[in-house]
Backbone as ProteinMPNN parsed JSONL, in Angstrom:
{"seq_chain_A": "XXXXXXXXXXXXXXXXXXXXXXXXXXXXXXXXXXXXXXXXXXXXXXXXXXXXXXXXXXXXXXXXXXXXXXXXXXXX", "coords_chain_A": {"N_chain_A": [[79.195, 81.682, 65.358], [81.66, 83.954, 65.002], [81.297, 88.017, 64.562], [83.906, 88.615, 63.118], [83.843, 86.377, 61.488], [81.568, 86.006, 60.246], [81.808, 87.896, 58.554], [83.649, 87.431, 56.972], [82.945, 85.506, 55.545], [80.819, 85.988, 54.322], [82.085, 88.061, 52.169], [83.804, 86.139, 50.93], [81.39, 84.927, 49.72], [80.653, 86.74, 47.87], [82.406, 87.147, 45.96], [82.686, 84.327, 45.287], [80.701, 84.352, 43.723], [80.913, 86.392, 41.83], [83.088, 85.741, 40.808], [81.209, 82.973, 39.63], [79.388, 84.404, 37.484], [80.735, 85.588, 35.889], [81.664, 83.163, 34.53], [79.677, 82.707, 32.92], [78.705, 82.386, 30.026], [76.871, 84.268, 27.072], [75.452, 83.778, 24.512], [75.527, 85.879, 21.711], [74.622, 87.71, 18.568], [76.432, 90.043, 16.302], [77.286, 92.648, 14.435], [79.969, 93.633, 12.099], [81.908, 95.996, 10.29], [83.682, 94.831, 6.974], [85.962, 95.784, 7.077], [86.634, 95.841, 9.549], [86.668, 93.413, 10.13], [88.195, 92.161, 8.831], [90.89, 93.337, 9.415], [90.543, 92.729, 12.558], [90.531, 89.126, 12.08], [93.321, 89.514, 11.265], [94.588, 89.881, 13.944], [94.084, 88.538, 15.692], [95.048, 86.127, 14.579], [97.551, 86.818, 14.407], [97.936, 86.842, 17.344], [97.395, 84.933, 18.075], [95.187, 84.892, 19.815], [91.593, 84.585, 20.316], [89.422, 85.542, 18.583], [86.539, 86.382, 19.714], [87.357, 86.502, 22.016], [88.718, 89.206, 22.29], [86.532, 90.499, 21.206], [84.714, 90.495, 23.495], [86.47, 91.754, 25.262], [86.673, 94.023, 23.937], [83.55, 95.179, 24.197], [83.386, 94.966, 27.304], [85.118, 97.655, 27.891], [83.393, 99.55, 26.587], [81.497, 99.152, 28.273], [82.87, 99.729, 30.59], [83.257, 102.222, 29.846], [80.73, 103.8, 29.722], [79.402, 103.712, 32.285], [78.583, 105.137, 34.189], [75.972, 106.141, 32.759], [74.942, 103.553, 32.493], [74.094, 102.97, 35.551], [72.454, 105.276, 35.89], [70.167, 105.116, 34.166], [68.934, 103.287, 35.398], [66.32, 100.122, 35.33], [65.752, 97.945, 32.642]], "CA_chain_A": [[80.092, 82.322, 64.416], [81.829, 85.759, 65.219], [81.483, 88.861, 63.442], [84.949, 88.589, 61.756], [84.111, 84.887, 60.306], [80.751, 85.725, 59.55], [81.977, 89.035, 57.231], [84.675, 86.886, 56.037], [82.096, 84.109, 54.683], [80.156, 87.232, 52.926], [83.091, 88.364, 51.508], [83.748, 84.679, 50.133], [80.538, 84.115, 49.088], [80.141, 87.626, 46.999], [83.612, 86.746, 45.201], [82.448, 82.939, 44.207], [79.418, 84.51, 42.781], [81.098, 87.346, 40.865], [83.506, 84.042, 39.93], [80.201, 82.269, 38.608], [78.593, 84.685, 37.117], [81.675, 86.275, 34.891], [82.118, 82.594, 33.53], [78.609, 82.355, 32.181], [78.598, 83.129, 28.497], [75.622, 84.697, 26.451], [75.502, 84.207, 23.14], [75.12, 87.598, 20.772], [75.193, 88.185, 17.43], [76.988, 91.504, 16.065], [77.499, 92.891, 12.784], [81.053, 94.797, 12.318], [82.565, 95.9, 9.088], [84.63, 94.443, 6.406], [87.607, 96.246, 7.468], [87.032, 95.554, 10.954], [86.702, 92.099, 10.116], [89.751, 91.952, 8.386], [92.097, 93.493, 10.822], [90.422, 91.276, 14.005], [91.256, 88.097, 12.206], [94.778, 89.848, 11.599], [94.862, 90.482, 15.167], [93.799, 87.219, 15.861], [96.312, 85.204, 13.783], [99.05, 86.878, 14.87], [98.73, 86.972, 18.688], [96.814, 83.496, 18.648], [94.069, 85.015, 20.943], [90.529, 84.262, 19.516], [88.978, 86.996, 17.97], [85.521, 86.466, 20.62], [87.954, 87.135, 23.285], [88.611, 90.714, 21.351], [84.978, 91.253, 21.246], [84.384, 90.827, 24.945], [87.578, 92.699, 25.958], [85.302, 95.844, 23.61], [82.037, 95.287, 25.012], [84.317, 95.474, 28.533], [86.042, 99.049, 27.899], [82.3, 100.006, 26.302], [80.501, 99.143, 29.429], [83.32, 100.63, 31.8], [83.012, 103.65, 30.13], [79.437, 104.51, 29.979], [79.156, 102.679, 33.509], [77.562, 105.938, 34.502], [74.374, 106.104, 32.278], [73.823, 102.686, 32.997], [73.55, 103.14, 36.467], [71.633, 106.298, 35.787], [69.594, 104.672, 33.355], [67.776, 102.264, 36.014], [66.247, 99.012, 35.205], [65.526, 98.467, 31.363]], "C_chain_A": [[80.32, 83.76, 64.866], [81.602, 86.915, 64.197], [82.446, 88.854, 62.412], [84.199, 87.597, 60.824], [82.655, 85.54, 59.433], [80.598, 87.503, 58.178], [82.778, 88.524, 56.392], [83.751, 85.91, 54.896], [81.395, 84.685, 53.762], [80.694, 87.577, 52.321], [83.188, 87.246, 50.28], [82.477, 84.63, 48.963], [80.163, 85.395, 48.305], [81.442, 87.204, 45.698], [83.337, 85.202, 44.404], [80.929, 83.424, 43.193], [79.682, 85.308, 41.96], [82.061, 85.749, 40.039], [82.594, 83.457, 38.609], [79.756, 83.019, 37.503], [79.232, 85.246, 35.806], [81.846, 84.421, 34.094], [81.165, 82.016, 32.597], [78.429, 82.736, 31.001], [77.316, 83.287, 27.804], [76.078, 84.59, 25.01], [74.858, 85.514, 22.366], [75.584, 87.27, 19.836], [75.537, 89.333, 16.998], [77.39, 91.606, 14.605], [78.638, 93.972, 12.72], [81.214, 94.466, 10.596], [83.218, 95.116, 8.637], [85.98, 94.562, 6.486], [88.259, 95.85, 8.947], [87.325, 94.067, 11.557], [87.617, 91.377, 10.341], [90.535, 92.231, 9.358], [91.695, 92.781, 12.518], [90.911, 90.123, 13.642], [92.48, 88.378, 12.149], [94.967, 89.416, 12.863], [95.091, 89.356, 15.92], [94.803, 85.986, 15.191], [97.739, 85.303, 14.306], [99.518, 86.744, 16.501], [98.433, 85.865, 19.059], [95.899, 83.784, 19.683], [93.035, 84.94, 20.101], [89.683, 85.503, 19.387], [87.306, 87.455, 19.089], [86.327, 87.116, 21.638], [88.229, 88.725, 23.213], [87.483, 91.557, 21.329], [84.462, 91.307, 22.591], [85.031, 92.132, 25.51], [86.56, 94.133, 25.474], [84.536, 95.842, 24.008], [82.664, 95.835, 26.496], [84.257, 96.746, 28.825], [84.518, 99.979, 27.123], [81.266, 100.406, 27.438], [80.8, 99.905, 30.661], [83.254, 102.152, 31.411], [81.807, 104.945, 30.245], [78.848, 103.797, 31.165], [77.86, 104.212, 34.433], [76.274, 106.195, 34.015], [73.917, 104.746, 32.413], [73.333, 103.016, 34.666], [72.921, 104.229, 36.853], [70.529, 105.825, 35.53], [67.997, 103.66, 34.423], [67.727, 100.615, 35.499], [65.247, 99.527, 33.92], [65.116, 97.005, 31.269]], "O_chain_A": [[79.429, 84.585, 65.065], [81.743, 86.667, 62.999], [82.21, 89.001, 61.212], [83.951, 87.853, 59.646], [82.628, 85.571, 58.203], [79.736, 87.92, 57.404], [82.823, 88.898, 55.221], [83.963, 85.735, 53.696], [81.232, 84.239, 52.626], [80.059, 87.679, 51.272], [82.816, 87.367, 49.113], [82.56, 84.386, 47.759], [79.017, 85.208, 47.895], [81.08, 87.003, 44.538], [83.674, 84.951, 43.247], [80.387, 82.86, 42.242], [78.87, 85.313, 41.035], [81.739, 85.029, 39.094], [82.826, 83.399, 37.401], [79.684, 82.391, 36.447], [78.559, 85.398, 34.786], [82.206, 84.493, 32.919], [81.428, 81.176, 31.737], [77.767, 83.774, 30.987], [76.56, 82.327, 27.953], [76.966, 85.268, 24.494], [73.728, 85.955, 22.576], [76.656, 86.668, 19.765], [74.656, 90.088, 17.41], [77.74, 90.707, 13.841], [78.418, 95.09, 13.185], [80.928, 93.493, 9.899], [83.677, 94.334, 9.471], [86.889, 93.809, 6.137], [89.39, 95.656, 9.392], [87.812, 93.629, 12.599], [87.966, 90.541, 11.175], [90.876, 91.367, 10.166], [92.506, 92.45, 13.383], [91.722, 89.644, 14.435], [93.16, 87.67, 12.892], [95.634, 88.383, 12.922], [96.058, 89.17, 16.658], [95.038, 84.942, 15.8], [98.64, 84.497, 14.539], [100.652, 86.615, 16.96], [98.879, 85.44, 20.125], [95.768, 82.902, 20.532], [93.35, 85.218, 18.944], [89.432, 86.295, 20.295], [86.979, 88.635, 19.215], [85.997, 88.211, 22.092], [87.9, 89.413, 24.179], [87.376, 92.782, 21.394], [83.71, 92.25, 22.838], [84.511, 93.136, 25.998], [85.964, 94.942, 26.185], [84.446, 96.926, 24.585], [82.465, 97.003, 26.83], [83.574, 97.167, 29.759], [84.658, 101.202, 27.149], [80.541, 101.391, 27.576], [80.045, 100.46, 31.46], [83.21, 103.093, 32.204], [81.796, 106.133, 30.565], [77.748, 103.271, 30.997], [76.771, 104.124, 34.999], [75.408, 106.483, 34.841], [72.704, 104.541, 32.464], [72.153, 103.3, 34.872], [72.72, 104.369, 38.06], [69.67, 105.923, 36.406], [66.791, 103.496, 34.236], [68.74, 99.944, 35.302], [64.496, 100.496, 33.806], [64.694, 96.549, 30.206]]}, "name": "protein", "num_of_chains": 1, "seq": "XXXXXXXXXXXXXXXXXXXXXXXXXXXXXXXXXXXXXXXXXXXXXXXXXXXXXXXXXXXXXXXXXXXXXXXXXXXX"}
């Protein structure tokens, strides 16, 4: 195998594993307000996207933005 193929096959094989690993789901439980409740199933009714998918997308934009104290932070 040459250098190209065998950076190409690492390449591959970091991409099927970010693949796998993003479609593994964890279950969590979370506790949000009454109001917040309310306006997610709104949110949810009207665009027909499922209100979990809503709660990932926040955890998401939560995680990208304190992406620096985790990787400050270490191993917890």
């Amino acid at each position: 195998m040459t250098r190209n193929n065998k950076k190409q096959v690492e390449r591959v094989a970091k991409v099927i594993e970010k693949i796998q690993t993003s479609r593994i789901k964890v279950r969590r439980e979370v506790y949000i307000n009454a109001v917040q409740a309310k306006k997610l199933r709104e949110l949810s009714l009207a665009t027909r996207v499922p209100q979990a998918e809503y709660v990932r997308e926040g955890v998401g934009l939560v995680l990208n933005k304190y992406e620096r104290v985790i990787t400050m932070g270490g191993d917890t």
